[in-house]
Z-matrix of the N, CA and C atoms (Angstrom, degrees):
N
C 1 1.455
C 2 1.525 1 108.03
N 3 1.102 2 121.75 1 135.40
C 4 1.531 3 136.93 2 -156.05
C 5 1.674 4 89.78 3 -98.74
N 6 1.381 5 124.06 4 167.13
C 7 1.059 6 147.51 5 -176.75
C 8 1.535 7 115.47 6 -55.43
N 9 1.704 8 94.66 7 -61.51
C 10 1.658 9 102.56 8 -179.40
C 11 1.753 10 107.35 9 -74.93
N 12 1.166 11 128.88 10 -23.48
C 13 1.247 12 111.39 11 -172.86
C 14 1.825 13 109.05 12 -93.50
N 15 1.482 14 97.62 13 -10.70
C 16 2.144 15 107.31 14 148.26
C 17 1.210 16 107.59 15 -32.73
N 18 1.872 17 92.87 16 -87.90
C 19 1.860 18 124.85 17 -171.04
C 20 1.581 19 99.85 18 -45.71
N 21 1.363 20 126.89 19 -64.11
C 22 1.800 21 123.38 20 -175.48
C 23 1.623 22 99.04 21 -52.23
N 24 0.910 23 143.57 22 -51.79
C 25 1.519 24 131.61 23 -172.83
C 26 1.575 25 118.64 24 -80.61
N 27 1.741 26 114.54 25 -20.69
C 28 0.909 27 104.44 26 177.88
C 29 2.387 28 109.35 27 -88.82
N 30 1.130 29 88.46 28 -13.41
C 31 2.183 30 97.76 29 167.60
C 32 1.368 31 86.76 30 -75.32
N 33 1.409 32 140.93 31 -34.49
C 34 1.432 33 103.13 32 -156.15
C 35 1.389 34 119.92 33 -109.72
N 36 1.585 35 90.01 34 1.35
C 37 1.850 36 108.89 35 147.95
C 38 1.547 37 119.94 36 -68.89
N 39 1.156 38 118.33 37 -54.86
C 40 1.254 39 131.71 38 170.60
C 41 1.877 40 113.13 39 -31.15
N 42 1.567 41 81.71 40 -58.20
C 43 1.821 42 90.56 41 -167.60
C 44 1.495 43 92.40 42 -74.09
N 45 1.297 44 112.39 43 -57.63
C 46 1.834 45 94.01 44 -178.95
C 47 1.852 46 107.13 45 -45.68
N 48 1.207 47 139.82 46 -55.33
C 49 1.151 48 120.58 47 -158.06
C 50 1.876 49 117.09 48 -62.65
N 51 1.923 50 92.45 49 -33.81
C 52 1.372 51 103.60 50 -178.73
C 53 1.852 52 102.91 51 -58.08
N 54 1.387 53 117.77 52 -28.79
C 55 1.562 54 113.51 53 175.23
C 56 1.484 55 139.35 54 -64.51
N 57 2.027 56 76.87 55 -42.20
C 58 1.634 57 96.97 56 164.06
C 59 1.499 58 115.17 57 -50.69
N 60 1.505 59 115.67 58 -50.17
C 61 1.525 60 139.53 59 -151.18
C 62 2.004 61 94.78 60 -72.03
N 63 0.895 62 103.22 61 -52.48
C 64 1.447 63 108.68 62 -178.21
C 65 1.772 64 134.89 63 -106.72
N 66 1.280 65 100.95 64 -3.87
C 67 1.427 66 87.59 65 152.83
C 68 1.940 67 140.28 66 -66.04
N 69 1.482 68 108.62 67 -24.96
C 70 1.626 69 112.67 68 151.58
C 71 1.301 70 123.90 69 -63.42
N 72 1.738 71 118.73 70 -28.83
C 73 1.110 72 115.52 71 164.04
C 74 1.737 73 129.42 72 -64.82
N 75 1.442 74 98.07 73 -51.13
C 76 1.723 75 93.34 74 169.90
C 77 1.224 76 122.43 75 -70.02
N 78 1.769 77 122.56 76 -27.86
C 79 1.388 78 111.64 77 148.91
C 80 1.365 79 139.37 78 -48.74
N 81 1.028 80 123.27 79 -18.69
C 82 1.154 81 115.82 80 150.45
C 83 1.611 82 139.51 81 -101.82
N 84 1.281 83 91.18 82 -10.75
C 85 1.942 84 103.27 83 158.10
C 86 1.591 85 91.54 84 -73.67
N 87 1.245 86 150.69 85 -54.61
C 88 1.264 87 139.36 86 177.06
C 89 1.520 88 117.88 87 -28.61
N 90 1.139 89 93.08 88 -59.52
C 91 1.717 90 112.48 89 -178.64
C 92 1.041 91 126.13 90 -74.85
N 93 1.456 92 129.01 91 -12.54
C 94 1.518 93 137.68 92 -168.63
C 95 1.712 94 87.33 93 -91.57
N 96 1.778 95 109.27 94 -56.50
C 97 1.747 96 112.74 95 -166.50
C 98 1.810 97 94.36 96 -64.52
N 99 0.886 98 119.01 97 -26.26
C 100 1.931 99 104.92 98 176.49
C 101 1.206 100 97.47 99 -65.70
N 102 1.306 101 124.37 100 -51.97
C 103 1.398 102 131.24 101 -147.83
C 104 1.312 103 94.79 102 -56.43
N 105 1.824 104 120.42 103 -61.65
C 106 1.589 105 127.84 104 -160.06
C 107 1.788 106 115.79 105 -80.30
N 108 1.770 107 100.39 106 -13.81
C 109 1.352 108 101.38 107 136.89
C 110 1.143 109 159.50 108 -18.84
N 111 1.485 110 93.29 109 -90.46
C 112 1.579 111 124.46 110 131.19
C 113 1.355 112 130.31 111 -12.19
N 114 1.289 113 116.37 112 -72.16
C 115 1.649 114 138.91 113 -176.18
C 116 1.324 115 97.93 114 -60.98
N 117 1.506 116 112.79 115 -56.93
C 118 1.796 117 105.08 116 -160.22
C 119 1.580 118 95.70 117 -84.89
N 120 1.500 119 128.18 118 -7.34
C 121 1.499 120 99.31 119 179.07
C 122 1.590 121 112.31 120 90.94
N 123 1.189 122 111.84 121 5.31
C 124 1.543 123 116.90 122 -161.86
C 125 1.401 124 107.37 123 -101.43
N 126 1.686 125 119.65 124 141.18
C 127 1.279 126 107.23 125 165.88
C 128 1.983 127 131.93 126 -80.76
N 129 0.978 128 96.49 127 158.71
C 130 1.838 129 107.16 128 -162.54
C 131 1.841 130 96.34 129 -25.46
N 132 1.473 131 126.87 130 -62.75
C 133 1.318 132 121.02 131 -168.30
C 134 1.675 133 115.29 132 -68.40
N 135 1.463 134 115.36 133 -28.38
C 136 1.465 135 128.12 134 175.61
C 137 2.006 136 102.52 135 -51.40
N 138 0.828 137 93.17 136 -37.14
C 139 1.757 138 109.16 137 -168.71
C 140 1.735 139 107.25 138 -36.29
N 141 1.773 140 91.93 139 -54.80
C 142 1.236 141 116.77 140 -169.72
C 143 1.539 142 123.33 141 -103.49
N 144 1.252 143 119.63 142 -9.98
C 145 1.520 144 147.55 143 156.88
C 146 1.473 145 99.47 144 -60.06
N 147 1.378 146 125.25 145 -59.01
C 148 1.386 147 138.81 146 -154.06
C 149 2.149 148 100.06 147 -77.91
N 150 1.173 149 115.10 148 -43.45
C 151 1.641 150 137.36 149 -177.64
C 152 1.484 151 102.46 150 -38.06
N 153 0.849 152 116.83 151 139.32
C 154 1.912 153 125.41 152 171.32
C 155 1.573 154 92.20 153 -89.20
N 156 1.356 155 93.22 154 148.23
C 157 1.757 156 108.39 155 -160.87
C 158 1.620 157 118.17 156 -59.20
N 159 1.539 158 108.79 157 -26.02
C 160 0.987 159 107.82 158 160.43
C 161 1.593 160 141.97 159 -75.23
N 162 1.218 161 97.41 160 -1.82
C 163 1.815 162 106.47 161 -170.92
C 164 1.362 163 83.51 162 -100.83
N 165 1.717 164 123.66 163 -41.99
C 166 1.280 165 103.24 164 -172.65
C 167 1.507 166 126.20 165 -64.26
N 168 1.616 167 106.26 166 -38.25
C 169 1.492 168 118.75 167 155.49
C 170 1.550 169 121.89 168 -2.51
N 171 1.621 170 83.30 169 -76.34
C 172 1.570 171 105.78 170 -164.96
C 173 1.865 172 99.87 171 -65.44
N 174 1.693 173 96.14 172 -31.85
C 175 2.066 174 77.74 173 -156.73
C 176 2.336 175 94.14 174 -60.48
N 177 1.650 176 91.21 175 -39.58
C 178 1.757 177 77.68 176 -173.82
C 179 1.240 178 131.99 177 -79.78
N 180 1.633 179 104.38 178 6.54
C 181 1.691 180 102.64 179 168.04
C 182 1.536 181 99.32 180 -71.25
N 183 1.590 182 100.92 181 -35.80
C 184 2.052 183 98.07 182 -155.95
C 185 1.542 184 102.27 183 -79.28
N 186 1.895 185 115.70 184 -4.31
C 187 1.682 186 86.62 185 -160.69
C 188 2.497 187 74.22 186 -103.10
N 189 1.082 188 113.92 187 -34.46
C 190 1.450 189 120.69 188 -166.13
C 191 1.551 190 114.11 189 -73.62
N 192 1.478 191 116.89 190 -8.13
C 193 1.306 192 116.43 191 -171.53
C 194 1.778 193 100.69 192 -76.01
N 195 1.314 194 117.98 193 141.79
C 196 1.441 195 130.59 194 -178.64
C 197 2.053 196 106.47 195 -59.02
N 198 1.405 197 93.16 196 -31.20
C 199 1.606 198 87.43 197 -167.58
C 200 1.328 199 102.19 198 -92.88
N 201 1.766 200 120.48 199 6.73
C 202 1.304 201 100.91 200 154.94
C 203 1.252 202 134.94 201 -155.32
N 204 1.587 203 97.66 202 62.39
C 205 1.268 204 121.60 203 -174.16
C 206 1.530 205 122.38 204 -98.05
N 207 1.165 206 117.02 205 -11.08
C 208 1.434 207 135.19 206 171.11
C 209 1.420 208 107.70 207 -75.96
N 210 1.421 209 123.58 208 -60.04
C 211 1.418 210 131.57 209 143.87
C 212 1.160 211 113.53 210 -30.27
N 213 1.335 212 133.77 211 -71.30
C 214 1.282 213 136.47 212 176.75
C 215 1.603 214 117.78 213 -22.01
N 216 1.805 215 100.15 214 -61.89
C 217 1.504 216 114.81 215 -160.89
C 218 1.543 217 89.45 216 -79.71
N 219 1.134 218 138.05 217 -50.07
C 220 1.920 219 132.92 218 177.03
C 221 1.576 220 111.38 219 -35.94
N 222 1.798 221 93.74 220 -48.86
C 223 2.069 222 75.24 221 -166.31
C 224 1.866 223 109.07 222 -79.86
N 225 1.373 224 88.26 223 -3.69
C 226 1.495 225 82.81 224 -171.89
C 227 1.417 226 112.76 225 -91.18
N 228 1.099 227 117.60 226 -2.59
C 229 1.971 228 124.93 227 176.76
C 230 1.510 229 83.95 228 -108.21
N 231 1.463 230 152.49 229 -30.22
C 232 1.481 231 135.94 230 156.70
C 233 1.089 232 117.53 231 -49.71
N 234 1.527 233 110.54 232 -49.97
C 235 1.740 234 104.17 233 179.49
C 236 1.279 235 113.50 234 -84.95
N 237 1.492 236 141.03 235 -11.16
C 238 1.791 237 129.36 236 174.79
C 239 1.493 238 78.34 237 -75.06
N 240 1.687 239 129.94 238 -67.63
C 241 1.350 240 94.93 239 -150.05
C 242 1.653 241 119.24 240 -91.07
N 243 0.906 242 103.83 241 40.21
C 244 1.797 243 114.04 242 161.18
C 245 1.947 244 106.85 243 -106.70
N 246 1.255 245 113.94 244 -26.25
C 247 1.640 246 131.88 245 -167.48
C 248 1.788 247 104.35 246 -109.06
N 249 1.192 248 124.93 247 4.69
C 250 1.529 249 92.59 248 -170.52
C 251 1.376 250 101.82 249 -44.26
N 252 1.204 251 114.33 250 154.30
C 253 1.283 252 144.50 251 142.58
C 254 1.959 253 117.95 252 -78.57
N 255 1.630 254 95.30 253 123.56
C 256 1.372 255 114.17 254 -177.21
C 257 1.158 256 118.93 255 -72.37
């Protein structure tokens, strides 16, 4: 086994573990922003209209960042199909 195909298998351990590591996490950042949704009565874009610039900051580094968008897209087909809506 050659050097680069080491380094390529050892990133794509990495990124799998970083996926493993954080898909419970954005599931439940998923679920908290429905939740306060929910609570305030607000529609889906109001959510984030309404956010002080810094919370909003943070929500689109965590949902737009490349290393965790795989995570991203998992908890969110876990949580529609644990949540359909009737």
């Amino acid at each position: 086994m050659d050097g680069f195909s080491f380094y390529g298998l050892l990133v794509a351990a990495v990124l799998f573990v970083i996926t493993l590591v954080m898909i419970p996490v954005q599931y439940r950042y998923i679920h908290s922003m429905e939740e306060e949704r929910e609570k305030k009565k607000h529609e889906h874009g109001e959510v984030y209209d309404k956010m002080p610039l810094g919370e909003e900051f943070l929500h689109m580094n965590s949902q737009i960042n490349p290393l965790f968008l795989p995570a991203n897209l998992i908890a969110y087909l876990i949580y529609k199909a644990k949540h359909k809506r009737k």
